[in-house]
N, CA, C and O atoms as CSV, one atom per row, in Angstrom:
chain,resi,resn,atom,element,x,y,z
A,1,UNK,N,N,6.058,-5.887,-36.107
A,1,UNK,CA,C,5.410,-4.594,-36.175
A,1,UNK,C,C,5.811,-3.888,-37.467
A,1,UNK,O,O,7.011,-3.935,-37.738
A,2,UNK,N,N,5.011,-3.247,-38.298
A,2,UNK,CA,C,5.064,-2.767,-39.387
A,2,UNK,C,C,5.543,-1.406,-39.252
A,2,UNK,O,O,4.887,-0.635,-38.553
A,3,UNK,N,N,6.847,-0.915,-39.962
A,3,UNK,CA,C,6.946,0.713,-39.352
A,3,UNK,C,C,5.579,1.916,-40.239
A,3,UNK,O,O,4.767,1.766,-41.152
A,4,UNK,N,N,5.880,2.770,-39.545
A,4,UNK,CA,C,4.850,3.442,-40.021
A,4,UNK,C,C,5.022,4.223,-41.500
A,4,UNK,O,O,6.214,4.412,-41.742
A,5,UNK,N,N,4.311,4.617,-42.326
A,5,UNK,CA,C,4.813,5.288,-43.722
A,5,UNK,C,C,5.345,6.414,-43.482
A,5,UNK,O,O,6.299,6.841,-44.133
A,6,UNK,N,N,4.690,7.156,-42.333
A,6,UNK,CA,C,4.892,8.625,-42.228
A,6,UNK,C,C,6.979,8.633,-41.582
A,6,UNK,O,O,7.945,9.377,-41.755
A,7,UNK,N,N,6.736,7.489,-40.930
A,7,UNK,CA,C,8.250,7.073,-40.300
A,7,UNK,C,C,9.449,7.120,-41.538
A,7,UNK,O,O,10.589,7.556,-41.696
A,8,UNK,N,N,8.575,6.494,-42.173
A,8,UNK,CA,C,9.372,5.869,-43.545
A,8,UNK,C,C,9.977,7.048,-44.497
A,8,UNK,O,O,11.076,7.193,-45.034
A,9,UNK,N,N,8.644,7.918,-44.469
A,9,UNK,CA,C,8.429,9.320,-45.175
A,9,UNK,C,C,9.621,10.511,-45.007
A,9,UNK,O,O,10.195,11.292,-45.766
A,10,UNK,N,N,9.648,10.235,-43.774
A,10,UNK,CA,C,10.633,11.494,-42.944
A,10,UNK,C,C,11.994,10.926,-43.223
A,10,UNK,O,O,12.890,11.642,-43.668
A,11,UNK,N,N,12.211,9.290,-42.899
A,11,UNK,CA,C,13.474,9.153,-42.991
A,11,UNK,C,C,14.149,9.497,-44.521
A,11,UNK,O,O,15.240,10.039,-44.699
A,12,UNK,N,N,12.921,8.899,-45.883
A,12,UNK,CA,C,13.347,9.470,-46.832
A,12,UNK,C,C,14.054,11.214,-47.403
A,12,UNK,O,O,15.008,11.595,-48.081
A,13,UNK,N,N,12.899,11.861,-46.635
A,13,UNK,CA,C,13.352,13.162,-46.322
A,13,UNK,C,C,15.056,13.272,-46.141
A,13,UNK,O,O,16.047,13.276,-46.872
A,14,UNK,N,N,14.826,13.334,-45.088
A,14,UNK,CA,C,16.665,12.898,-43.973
A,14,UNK,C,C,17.428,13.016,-45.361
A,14,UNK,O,O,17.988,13.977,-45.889
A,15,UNK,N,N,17.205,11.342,-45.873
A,15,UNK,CA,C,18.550,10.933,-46.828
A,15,UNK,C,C,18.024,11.550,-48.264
A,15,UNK,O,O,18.360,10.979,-49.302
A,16,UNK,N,N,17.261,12.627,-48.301
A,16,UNK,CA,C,17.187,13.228,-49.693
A,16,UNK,C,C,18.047,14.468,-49.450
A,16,UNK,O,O,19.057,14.702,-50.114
A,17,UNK,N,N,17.579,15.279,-48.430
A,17,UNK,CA,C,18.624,16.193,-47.892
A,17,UNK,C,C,20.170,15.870,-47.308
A,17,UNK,O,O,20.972,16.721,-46.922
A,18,UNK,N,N,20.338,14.658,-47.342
A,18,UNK,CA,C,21.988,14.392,-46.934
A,18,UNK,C,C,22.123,13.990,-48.481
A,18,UNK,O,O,23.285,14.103,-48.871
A,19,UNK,N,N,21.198,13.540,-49.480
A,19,UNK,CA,C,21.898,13.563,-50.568
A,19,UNK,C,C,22.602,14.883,-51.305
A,19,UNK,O,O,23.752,15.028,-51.720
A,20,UNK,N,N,21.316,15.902,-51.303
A,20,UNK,CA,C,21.769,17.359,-51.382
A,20,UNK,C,C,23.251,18.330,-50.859
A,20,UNK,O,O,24.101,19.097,-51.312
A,21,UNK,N,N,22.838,17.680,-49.641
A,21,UNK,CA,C,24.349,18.404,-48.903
A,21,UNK,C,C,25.445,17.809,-49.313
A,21,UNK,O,O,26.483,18.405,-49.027
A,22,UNK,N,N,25.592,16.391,-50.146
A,22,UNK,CA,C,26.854,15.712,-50.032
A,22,UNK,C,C,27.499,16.106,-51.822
A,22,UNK,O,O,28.637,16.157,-52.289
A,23,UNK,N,N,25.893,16.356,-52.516
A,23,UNK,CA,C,26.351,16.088,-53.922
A,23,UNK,C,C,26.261,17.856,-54.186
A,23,UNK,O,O,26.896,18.307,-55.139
A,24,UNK,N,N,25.595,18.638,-53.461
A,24,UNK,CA,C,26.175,20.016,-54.359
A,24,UNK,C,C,27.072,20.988,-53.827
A,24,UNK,O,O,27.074,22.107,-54.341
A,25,UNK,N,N,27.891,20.713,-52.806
A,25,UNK,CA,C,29.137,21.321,-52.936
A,25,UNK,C,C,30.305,20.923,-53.889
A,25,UNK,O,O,30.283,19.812,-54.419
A,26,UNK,N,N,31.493,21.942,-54.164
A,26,UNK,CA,C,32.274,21.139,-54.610
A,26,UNK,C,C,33.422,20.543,-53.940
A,26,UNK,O,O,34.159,21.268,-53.273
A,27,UNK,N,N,33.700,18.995,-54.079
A,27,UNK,CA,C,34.684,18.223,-53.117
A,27,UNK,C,C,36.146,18.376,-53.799
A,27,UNK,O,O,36.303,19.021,-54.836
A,28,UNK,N,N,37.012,17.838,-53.241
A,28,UNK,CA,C,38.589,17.697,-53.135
A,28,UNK,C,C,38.265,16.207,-54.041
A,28,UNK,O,O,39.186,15.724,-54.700
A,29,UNK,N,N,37.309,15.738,-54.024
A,29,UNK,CA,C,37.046,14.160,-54.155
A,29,UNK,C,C,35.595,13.832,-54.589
A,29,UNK,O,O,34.727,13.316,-53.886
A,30,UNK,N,N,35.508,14.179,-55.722
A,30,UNK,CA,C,33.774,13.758,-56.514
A,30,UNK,C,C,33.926,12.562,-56.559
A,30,UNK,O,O,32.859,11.947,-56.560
A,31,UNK,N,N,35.024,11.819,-56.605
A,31,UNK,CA,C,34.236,10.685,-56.769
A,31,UNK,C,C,33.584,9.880,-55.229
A,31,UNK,O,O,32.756,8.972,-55.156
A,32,UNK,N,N,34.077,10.372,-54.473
A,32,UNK,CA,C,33.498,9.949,-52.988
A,32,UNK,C,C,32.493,10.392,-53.102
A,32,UNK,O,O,31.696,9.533,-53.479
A,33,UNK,N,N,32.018,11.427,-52.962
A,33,UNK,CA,C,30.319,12.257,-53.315
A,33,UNK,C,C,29.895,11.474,-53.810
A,33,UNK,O,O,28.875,11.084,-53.242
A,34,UNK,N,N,30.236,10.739,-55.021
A,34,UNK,CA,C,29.476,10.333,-55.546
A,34,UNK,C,C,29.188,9.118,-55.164
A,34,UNK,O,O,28.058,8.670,-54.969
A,35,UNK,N,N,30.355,8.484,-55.036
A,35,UNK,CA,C,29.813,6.983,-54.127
A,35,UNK,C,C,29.534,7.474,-52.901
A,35,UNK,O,O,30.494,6.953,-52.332
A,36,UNK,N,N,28.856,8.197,-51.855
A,36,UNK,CA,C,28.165,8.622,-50.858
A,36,UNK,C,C,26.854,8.496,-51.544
A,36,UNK,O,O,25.974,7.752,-51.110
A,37,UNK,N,N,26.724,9.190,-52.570
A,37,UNK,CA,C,25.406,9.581,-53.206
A,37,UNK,C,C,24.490,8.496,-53.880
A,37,UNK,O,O,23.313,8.571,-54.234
A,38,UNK,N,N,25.418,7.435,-53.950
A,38,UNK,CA,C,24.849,6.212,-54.481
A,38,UNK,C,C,24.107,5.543,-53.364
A,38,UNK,O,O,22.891,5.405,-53.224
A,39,UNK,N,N,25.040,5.179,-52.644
A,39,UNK,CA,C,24.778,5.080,-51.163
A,39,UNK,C,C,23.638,5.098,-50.271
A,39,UNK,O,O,23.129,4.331,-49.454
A,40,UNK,N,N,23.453,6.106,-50.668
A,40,UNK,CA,C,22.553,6.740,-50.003
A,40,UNK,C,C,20.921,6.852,-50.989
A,40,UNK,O,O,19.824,7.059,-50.469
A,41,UNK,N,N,21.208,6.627,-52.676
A,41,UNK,CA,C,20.249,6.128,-52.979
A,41,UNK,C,C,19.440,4.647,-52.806
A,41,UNK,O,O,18.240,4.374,-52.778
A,42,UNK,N,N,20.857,3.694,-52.687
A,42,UNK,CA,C,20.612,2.634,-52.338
A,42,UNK,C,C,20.003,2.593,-51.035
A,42,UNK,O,O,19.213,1.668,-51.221
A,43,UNK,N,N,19.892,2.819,-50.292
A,43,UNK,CA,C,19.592,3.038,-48.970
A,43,UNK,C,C,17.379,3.706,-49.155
A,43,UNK,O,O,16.331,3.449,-48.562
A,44,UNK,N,N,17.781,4.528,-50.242
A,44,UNK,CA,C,16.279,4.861,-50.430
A,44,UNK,C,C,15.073,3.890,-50.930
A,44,UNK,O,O,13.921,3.483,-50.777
A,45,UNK,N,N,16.677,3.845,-51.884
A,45,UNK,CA,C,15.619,2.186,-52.779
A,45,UNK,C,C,15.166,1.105,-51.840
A,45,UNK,O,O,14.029,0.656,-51.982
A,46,UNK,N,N,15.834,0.716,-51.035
A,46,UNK,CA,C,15.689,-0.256,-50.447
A,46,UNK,C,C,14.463,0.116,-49.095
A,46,UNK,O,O,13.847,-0.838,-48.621
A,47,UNK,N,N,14.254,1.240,-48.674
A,47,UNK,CA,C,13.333,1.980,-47.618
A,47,UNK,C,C,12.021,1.629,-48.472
A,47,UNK,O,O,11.118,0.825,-48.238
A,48,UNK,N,N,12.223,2.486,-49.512
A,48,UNK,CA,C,10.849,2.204,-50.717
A,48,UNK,C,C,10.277,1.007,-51.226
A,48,UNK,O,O,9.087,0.779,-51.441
A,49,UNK,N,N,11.144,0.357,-51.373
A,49,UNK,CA,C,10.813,-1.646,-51.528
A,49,UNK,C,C,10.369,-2.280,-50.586
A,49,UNK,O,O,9.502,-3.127,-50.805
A,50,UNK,N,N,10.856,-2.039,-49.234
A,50,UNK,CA,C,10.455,-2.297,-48.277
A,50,UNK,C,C,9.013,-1.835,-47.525
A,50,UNK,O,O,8.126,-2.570,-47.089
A,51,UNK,N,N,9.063,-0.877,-47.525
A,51,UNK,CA,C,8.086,-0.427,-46.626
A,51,UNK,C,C,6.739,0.627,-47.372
A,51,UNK,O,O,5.834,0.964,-46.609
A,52,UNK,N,N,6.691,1.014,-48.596
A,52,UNK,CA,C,6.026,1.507,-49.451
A,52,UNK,C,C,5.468,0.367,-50.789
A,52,UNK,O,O,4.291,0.371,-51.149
A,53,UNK,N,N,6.403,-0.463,-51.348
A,53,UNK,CA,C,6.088,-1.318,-51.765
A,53,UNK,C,C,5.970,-3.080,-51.161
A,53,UNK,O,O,6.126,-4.120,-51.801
A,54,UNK,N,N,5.692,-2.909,-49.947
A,54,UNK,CA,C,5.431,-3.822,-48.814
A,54,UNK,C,C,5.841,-5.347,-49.317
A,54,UNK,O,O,5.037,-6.233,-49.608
A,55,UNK,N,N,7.284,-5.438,-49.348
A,55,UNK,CA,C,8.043,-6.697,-49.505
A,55,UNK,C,C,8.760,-6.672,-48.526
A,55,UNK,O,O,9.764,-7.381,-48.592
A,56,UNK,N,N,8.499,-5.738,-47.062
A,56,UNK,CA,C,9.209,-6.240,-46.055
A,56,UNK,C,C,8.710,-8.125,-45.307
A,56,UNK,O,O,9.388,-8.902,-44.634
A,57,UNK,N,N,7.326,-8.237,-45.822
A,57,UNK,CA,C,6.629,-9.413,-45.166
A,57,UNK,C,C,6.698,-10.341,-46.417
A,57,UNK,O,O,6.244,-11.458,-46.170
A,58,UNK,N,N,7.104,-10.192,-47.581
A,58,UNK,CA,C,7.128,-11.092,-48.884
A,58,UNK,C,C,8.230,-12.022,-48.258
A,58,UNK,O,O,9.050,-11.985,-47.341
A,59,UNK,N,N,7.697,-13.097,-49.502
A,59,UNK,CA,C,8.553,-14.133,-49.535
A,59,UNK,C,C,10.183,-13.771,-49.650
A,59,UNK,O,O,10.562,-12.943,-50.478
A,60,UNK,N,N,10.890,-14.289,-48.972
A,60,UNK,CA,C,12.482,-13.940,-48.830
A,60,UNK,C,C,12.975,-13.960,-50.518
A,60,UNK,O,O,13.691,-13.056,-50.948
A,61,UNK,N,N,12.616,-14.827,-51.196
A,61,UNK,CA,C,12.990,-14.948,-52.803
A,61,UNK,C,C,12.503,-13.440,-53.552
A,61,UNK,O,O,13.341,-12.865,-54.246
A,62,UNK,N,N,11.360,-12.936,-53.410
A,62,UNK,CA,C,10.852,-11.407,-53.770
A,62,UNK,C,C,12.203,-10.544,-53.410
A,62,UNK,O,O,13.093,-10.069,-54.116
A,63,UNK,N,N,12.002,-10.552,-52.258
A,63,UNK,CA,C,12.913,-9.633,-51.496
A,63,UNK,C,C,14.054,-9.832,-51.745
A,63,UNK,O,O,14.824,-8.907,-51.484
A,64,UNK,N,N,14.675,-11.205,-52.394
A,64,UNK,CA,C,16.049,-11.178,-52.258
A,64,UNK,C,C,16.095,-10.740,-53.922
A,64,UNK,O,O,17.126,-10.232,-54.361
A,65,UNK,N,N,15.091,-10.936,-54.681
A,65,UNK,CA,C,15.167,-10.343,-56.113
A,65,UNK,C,C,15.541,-9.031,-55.986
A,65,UNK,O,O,16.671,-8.612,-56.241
A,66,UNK,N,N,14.795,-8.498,-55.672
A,66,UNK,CA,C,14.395,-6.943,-55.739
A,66,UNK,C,C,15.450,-6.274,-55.143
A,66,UNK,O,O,15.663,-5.107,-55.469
A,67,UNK,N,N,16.493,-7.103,-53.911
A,67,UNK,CA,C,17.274,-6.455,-53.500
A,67,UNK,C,C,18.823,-6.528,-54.288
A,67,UNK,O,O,19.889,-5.912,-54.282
A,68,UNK,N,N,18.205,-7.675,-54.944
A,68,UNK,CA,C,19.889,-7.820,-55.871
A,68,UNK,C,C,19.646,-6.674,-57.004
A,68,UNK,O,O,20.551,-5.937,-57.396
A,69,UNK,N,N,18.328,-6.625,-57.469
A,69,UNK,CA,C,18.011,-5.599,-58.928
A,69,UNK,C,C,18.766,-4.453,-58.164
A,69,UNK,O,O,19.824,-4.171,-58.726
A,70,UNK,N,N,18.473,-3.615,-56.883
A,70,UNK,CA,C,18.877,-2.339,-56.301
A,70,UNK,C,C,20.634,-2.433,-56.505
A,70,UNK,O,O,21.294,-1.585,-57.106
A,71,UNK,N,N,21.064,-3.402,-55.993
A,71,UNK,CA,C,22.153,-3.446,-55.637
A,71,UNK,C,C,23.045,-3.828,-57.279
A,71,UNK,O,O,24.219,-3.525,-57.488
A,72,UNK,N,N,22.123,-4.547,-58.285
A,72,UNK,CA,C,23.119,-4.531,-59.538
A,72,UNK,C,C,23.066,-2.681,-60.283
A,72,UNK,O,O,23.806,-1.988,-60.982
A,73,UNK,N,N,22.078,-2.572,-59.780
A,73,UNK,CA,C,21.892,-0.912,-60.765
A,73,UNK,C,C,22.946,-0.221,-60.101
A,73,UNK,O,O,23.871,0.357,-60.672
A,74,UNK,N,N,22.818,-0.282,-59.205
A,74,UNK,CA,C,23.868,0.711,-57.974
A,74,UNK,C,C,25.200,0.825,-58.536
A,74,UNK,O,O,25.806,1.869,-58.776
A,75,UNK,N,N,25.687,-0.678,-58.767
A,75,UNK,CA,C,26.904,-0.962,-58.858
A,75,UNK,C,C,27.089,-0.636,-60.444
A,75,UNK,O,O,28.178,-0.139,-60.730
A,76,UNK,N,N,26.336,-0.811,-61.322
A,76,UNK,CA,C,26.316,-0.327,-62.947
A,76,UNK,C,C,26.785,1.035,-62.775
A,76,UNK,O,O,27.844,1.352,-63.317
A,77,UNK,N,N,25.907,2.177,-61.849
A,77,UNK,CA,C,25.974,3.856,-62.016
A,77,UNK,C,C,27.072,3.383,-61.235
A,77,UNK,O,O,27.894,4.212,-61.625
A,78,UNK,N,N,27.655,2.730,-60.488
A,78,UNK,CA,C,28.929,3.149,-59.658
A,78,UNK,C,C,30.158,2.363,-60.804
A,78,UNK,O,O,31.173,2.468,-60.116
A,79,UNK,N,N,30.369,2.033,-61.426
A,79,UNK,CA,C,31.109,1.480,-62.590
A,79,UNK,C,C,30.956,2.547,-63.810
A,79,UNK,O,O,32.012,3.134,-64.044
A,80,UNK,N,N,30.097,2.837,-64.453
A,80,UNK,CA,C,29.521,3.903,-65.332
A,80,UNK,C,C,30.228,5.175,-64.483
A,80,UNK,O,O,30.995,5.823,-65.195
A,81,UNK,N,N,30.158,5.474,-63.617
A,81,UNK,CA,C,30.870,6.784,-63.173
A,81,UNK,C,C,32.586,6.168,-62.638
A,81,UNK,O,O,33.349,6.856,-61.960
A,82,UNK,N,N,32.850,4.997,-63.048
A,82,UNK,CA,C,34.169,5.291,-63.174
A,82,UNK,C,C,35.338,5.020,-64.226
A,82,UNK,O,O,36.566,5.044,-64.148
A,83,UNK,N,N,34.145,4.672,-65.549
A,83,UNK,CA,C,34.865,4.522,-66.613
A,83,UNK,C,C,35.643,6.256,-67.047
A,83,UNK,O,O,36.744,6.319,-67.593
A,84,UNK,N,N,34.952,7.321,-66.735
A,84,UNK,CA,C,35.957,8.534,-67.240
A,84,UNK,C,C,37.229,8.731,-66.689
A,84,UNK,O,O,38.276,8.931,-67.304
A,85,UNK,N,N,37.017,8.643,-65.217
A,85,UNK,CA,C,38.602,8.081,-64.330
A,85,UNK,C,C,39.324,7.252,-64.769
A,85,UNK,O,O,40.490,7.635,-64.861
A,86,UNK,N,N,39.064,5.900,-65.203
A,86,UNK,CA,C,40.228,5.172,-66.025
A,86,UNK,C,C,40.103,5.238,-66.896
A,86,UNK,O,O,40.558,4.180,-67.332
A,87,UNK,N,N,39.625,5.998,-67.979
A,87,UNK,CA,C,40.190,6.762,-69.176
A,87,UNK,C,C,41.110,7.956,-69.366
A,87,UNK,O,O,41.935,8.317,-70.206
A,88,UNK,N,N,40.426,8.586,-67.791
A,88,UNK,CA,C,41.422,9.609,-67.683
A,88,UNK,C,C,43.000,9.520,-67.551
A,88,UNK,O,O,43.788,10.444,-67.753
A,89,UNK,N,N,43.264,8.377,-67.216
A,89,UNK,CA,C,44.135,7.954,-66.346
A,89,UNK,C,C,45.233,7.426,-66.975
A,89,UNK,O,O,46.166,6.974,-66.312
């Protein structure tokens, strides 16, 4: 069964507003925010690949592309945000 877009739509919602709440206060601990915030983009990316750009029914090789591309960018901005910490350091 295919979920629905509007399903898809709302949940994006959800994790755009838990992105909001997590990334504009200020923490004891930005860098957790921030890996929350990644997180939680990854989580979008992967909603959007899936079910908006309809590679939930693609060939497993598509899907396993597209899911490594999400998951190498992720990990770049999550490396990239911690080169100032071990410089700081």
């Amino acid at each position: 069964m295919r979920p629905s877009p509007v399903r898809t739509w709302l949940i994006l919602v959800v994790l755009t507003l838990a992105t909001m709440a997590v990334g504009l206060p200020a923490t004891a601990a930005p860098w957790l925010a921030g890996l929350v915030v990644l997180a939680l983009a990854l989580a979008k990316g992967r909603l959007i690949v899936l079910d908006f750009l309809e590679l939930r029914h693609a060939p497993p090789l598509w899907r396993g592309l597209v899911t490594a591309w999400l998951w190498g960018v992720t990990g770049l901005a999550f490396l990239a945000g911690l080169v100032p910490l071990l410089l700081a350091a």
